[in-house]
MIBAMI-70597 format. One line per field, with one value per atom (N, C-alpha, C): residue number from 1; x, y, z; atom name. Coordinates in steps of 0.001 Angstrom, whole numbers, plus 500000, padded with zeros to 6 digits. Example, Ala and Ser with C-alpha at 12.3 -4.5 7.8 and 13.67 -1.06 7.14 Angstrom:
<recs>
resi <- (1; 1; 1; 2; 2; 2)
c1 <- (513190; 512300; 513200; 512850; 513670; 512900)
c2 <- (494310; 495500; 496700; 497750; 498940; 500030)
c3 <- (507800; 507800; 507800; 507080; 507140; 507870)
name <- (N; CA; C; N; CA; C)
</recs>
This chain:
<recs>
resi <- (1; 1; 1; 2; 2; 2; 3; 3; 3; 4; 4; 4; 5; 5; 5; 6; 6; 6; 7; 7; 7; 8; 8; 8; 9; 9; 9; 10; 10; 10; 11; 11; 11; 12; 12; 12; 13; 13; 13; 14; 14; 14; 15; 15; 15; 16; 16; 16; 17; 17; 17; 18; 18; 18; 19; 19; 19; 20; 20; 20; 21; 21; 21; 22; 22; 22; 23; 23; 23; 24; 24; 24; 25; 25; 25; 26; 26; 26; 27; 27; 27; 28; 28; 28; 29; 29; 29; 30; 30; 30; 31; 31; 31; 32; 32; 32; 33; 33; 33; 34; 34; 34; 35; 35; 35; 36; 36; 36; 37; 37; 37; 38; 38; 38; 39; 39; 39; 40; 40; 40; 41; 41; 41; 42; 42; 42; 43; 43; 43; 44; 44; 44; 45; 45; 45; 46; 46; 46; 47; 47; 47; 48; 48; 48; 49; 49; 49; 50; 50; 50; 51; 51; 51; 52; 52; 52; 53; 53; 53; 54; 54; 54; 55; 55; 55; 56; 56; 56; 57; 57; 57; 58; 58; 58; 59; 59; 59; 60; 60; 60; 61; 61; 61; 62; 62; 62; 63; 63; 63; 64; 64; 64; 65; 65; 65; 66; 66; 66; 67; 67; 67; 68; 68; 68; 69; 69; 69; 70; 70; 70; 71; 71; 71; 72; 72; 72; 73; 73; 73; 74; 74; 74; 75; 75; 75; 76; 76; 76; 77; 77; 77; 78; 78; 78; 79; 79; 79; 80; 80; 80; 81; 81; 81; 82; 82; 82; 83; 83; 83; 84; 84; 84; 85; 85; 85; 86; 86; 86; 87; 87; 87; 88; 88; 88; 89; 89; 89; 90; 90; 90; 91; 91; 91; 92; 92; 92; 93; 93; 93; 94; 94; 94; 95; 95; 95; 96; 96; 96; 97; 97; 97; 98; 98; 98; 99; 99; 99; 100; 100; 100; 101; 101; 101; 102; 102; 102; 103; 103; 103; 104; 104; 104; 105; 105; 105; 106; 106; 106; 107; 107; 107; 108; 108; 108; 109; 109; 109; 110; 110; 110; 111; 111; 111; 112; 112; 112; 113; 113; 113; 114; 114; 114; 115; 115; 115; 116; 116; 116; 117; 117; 117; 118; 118; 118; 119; 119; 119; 120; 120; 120; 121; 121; 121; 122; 122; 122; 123; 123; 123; 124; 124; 124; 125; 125; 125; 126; 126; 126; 127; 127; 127; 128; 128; 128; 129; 129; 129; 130; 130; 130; 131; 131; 131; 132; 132; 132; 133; 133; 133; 134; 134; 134; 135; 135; 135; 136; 136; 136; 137; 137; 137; 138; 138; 138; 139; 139; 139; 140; 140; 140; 141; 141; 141; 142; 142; 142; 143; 143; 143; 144; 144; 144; 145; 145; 145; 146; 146; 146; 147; 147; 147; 148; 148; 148; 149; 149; 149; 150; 150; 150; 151; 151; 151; 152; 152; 152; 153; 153; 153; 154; 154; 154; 155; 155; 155; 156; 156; 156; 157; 157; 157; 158; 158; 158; 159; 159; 159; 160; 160; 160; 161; 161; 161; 162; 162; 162; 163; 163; 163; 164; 164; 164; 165; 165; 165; 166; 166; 166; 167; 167; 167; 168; 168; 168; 169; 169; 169; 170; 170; 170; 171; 171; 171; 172; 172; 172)
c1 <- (328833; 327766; 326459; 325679; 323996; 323383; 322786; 321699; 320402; 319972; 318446; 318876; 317767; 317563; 318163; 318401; 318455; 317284; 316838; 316014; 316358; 316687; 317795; 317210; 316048; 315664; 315299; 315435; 316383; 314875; 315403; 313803; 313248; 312068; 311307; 312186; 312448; 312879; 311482; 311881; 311244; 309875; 308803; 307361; 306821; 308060; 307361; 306801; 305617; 305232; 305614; 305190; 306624; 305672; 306330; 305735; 304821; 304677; 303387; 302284; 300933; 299757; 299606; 299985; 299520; 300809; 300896; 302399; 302088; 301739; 301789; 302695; 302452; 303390; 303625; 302348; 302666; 301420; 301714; 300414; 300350; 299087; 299210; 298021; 298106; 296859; 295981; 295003; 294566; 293844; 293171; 292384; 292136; 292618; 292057; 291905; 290328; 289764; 289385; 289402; 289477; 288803; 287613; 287216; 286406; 286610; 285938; 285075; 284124; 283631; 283071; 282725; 282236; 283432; 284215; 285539; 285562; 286079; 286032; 285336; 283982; 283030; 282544; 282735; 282610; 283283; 284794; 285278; 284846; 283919; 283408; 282136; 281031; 279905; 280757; 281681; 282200; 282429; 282978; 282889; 282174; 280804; 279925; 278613; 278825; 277665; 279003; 279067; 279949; 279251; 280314; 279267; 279046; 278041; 277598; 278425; 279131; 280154; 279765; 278881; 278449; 279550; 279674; 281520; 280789; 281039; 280734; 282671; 282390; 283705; 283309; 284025; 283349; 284858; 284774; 286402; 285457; 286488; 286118; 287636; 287483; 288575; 288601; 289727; 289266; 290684; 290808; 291261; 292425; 293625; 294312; 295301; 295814; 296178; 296243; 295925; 296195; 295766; 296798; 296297; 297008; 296757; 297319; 296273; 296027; 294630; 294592; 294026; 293680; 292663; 292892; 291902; 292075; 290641; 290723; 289912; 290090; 289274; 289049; 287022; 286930; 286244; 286658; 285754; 285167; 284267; 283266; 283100; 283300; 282783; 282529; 281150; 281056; 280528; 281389; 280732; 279954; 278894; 277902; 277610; 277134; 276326; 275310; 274314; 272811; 272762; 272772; 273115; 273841; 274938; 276276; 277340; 278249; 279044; 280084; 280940; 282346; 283467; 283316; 284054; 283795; 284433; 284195; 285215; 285779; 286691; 286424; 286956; 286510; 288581; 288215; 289840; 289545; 290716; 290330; 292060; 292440; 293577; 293554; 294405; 294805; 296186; 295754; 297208; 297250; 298176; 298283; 298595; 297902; 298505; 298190; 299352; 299370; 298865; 298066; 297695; 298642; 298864; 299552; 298572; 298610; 297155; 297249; 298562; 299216; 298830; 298353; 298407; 297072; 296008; 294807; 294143; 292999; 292202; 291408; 290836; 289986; 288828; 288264; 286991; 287323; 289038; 289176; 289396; 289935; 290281; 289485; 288109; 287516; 287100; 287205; 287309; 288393; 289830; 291202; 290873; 290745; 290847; 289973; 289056; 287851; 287606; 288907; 288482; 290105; 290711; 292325; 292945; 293229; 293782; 292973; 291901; 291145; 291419; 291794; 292551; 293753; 294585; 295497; 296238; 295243; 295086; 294442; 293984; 292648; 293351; 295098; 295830; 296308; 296623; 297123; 296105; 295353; 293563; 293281; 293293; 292864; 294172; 295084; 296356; 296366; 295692; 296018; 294174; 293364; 292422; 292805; 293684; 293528; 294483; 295466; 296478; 295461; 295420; 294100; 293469; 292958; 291790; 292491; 293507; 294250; 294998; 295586; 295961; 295701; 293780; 292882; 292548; 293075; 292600; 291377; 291202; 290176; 291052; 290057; 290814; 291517; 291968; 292478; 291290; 290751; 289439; 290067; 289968; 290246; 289349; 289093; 288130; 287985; 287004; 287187; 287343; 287751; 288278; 286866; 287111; 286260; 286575; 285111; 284987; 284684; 285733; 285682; 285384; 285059; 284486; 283172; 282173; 280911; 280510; 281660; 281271; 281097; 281909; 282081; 280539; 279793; 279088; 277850; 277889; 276350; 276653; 278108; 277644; 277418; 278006; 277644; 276925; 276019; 275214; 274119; 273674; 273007; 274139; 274857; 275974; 276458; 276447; 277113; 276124; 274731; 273784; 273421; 273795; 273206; 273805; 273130; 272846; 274959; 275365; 276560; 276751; 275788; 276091; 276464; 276153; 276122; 277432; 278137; 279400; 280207; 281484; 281595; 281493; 281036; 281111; 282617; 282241; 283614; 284493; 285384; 286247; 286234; 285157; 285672; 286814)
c2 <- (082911; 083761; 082982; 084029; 082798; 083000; 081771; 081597; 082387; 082548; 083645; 084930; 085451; 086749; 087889; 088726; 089789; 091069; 091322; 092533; 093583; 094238; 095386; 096629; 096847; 098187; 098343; 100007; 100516; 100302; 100006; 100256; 101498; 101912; 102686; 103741; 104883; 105973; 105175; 106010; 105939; 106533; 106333; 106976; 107093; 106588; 106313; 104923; 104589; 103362; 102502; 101368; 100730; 100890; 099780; 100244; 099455; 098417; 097260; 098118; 097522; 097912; 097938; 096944; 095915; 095591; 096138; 095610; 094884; 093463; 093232; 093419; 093797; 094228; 093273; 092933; 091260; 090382; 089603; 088210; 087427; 087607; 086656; 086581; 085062; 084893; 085915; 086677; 087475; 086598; 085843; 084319; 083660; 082687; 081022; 080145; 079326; 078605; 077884; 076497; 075196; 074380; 073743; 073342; 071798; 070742; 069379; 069005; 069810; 069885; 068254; 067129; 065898; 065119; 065538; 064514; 063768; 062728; 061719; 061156; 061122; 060231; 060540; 061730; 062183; 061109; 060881; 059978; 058583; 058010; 056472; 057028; 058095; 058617; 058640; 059143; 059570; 058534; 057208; 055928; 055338; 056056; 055208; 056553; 057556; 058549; 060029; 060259; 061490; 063135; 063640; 065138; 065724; 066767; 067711; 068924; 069856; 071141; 072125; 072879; 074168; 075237; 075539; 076751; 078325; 079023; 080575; 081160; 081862; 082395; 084459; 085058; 086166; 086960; 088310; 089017; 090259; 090907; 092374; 093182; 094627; 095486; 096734; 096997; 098200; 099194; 100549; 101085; 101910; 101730; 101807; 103331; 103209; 104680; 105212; 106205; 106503; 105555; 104893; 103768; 102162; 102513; 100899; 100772; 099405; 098514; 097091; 096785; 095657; 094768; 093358; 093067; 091153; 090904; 089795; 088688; 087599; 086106; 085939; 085621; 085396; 083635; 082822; 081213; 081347; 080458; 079723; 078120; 076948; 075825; 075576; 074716; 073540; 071994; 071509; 070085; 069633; 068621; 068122; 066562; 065872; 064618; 064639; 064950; 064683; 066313; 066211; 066701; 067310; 065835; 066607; 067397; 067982; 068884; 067900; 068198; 067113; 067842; 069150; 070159; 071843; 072938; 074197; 074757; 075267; 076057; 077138; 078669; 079789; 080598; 081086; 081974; 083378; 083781; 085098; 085521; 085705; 085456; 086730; 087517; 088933; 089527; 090671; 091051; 092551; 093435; 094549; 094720; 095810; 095747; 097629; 097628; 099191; 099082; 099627; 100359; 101293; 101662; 102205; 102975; 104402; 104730; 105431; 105556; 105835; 104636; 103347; 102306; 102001; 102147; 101218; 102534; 103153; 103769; 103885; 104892; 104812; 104328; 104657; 103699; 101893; 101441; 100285; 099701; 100403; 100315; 098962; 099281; 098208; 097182; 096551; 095409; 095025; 095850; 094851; 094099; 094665; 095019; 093475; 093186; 092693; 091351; 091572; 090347; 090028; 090642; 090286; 089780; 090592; 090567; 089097; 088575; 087190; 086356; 086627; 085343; 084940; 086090; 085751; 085055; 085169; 084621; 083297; 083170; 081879; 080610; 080492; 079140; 079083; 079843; 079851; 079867; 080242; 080106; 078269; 078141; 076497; 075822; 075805; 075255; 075194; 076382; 076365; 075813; 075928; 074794; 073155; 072789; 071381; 070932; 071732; 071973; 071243; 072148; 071963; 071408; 070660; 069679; 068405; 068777; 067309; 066908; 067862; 067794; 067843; 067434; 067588; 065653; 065428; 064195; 063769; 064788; 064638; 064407; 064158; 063676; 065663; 066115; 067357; 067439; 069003; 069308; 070266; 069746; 071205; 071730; 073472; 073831; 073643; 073901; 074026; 075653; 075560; 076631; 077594; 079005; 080187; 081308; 081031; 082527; 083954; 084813; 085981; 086947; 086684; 087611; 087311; 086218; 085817; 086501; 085878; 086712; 088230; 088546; 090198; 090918; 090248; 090607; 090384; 089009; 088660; 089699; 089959; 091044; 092389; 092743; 094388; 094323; 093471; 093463; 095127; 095544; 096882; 097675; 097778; 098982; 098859; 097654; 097298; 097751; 097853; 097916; 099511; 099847; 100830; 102561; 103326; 103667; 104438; 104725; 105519; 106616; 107554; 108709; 108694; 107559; 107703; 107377; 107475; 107414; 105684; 105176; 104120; 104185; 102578; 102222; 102304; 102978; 103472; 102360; 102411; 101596; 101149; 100315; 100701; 099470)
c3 <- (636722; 636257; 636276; 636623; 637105; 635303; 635379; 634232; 634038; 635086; 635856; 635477; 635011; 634337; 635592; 635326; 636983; 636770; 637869; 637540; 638022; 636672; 636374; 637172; 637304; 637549; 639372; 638936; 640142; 641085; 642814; 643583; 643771; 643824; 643970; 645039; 645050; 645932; 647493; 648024; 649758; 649349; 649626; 649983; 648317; 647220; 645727; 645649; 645154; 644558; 643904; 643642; 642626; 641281; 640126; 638924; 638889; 639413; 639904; 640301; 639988; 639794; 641487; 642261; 643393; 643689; 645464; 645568; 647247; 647294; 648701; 649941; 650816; 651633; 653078; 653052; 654291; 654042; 654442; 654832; 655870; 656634; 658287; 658492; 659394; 659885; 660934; 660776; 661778; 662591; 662662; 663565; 662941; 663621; 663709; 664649; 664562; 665734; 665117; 665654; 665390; 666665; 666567; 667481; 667442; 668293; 667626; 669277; 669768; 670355; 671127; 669550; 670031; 670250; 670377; 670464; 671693; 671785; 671143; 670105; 670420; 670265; 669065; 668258; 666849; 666058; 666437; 665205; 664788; 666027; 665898; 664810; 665595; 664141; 663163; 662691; 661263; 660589; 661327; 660472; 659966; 660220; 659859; 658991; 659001; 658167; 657865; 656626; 656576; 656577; 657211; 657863; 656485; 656836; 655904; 656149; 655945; 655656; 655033; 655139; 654534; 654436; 653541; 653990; 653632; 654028; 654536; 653782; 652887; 652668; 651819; 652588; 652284; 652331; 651352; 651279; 651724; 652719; 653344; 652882; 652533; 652460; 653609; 653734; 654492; 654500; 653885; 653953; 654819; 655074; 656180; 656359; 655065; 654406; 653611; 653106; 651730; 650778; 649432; 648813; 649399; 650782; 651782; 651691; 652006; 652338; 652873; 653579; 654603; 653486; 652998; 652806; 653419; 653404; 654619; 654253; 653591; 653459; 654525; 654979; 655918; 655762; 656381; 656133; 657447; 657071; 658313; 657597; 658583; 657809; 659372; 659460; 660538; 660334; 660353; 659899; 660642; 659988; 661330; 660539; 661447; 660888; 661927; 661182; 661909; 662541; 663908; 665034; 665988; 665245; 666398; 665326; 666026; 665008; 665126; 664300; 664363; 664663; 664076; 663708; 663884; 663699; 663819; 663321; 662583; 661369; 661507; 661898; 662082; 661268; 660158; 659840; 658653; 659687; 658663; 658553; 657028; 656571; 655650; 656504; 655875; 654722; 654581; 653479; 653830; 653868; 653265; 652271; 650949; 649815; 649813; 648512; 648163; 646794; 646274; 645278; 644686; 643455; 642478; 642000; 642588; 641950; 640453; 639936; 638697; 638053; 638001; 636987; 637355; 638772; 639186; 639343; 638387; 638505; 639369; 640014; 641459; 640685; 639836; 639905; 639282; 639387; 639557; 640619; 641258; 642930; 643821; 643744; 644790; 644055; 642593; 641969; 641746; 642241; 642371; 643310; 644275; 646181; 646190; 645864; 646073; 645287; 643994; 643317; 643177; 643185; 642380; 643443; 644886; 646056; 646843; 646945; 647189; 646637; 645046; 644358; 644367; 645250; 645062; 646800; 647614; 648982; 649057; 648311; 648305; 648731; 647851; 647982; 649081; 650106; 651443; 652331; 652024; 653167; 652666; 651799; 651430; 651928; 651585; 652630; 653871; 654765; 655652; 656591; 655832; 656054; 655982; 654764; 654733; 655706; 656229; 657060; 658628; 659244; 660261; 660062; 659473; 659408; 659467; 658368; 658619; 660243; 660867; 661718; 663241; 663318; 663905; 663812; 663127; 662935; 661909; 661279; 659671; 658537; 657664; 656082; 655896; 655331; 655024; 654118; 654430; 654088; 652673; 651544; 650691; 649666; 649891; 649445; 648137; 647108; 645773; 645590; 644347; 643787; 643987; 644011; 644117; 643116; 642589; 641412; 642279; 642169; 642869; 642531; 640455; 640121; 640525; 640424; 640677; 641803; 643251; 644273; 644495; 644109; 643754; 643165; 641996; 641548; 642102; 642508; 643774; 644979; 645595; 646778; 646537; 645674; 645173; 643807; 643836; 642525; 642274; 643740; 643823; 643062; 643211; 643480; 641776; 641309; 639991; 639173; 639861; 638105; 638394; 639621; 639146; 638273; 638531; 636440; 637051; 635585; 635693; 636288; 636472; 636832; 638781; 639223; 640599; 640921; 642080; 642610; 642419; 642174; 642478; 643868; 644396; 645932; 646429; 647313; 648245; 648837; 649130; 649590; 651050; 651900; 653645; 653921)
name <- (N; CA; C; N; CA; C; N; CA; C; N; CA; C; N; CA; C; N; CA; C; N; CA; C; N; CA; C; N; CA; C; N; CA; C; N; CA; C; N; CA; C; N; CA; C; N; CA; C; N; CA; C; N; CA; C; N; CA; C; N; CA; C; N; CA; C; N; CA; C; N; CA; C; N; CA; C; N; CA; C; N; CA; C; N; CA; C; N; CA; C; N; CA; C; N; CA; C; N; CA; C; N; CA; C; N; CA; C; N; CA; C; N; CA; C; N; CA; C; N; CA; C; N; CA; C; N; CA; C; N; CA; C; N; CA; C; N; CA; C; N; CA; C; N; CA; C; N; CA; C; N; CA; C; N; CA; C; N; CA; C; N; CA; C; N; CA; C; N; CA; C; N; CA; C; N; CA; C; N; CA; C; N; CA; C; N; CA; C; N; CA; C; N; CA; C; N; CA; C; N; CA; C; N; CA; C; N; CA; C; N; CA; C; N; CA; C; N; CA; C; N; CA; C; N; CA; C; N; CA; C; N; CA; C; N; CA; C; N; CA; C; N; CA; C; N; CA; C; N; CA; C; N; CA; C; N; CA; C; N; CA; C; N; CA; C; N; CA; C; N; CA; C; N; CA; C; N; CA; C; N; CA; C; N; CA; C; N; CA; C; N; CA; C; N; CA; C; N; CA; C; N; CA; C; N; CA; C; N; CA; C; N; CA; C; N; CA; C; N; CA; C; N; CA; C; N; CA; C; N; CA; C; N; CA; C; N; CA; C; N; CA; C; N; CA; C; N; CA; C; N; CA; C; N; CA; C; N; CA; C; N; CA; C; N; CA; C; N; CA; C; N; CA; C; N; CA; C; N; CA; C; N; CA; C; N; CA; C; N; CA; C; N; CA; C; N; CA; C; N; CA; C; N; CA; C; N; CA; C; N; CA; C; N; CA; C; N; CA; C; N; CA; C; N; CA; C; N; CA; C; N; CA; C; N; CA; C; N; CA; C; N; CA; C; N; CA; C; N; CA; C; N; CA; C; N; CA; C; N; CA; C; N; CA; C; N; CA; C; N; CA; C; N; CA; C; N; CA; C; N; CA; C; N; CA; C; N; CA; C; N; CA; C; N; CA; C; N; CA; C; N; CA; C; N; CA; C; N; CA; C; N; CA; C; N; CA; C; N; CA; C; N; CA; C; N; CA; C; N; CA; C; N; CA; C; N; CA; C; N; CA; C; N; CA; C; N; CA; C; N; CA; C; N; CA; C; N; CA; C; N; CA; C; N; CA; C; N; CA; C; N; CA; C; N; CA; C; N; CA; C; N; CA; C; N; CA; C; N; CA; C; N; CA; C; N; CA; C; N; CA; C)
</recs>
């Protein structure tokens, strides 16, 4: 007899939701490009001045069926010292998830989508950066942690203040 709890309850009938708010349904890389353009001759610069790395990280959703949804961490990083680039990092790391629209209110809908579903991708997009970088022949590049409510609120900051009576922002 196992020690581990069992989870007793029955699965969802066919085309019913489960009792989860948020039920992911896959995760895969949709692209990734990786490019060290100065190579060779990048790694002798790097010994001697370390690049600068600006990172570009942005979450897009987009509606697929019903309450399915596509949503997608997109990075950009390019390292440079001076001039030359060292590096080029280009990934966009997807999910399908279903909504429960019995537990996730439509006007909660695009602050799951947007903030819950990014946090919960973030550790496999940073894995799979330090992954590649390391295996490019760089130190393994790993991001710092990301506030997704912050982001959330700097990109739809229009949409957030404005007054109640107007529509929540739609889901694309």
């Amino acid at each position: 007899m196992s020690d581990t709890p069992q989870d007793t309850a029955a699965p969802p009938a066919e085309g019913q939701p489960s009792g989860r708010p948020l039920t992911f349904l896959g995760q895969y890389i949709k692209d990734l490009s990786f490019e060290v353009p100065g190579a060779p001759d990048i790694f002798n610069t790097l010994r001697q001045t370390p690049p600068e790395i600006p990172i570009a990280l942005d979450a897009n959703v987009r509606q697929i069926e019903g309450p399915v949804f596509e949503v997608t961490l997109n990075v950009h990083l390019e390292a440079k010292t001076g001039d030359k680039v060292a590096f080029i990092l280009e990934l966009v790391y997807g999910c399908v998830v279903e909504l429960n629209p019995q537990l996730v209110p439509q006007e909660h809908a695009h602050p799951v989508l947007m903030i819950e579903v990014p946090r919960h991708l973030f550790p496999f997009v940073r894995q799979i950066v330090a992954d590649t970088t390391g295996s490019a022949g760089f130190p393994p590049l790993m991001l710092q942690l990301v506030d997704f409510t912050d982001m959330y609120r700097r990109k739809f900051a229009t949409q957030v203040e404005a007054p109640a009576t107007e529509a929540t922002p739609a889901v694309h």
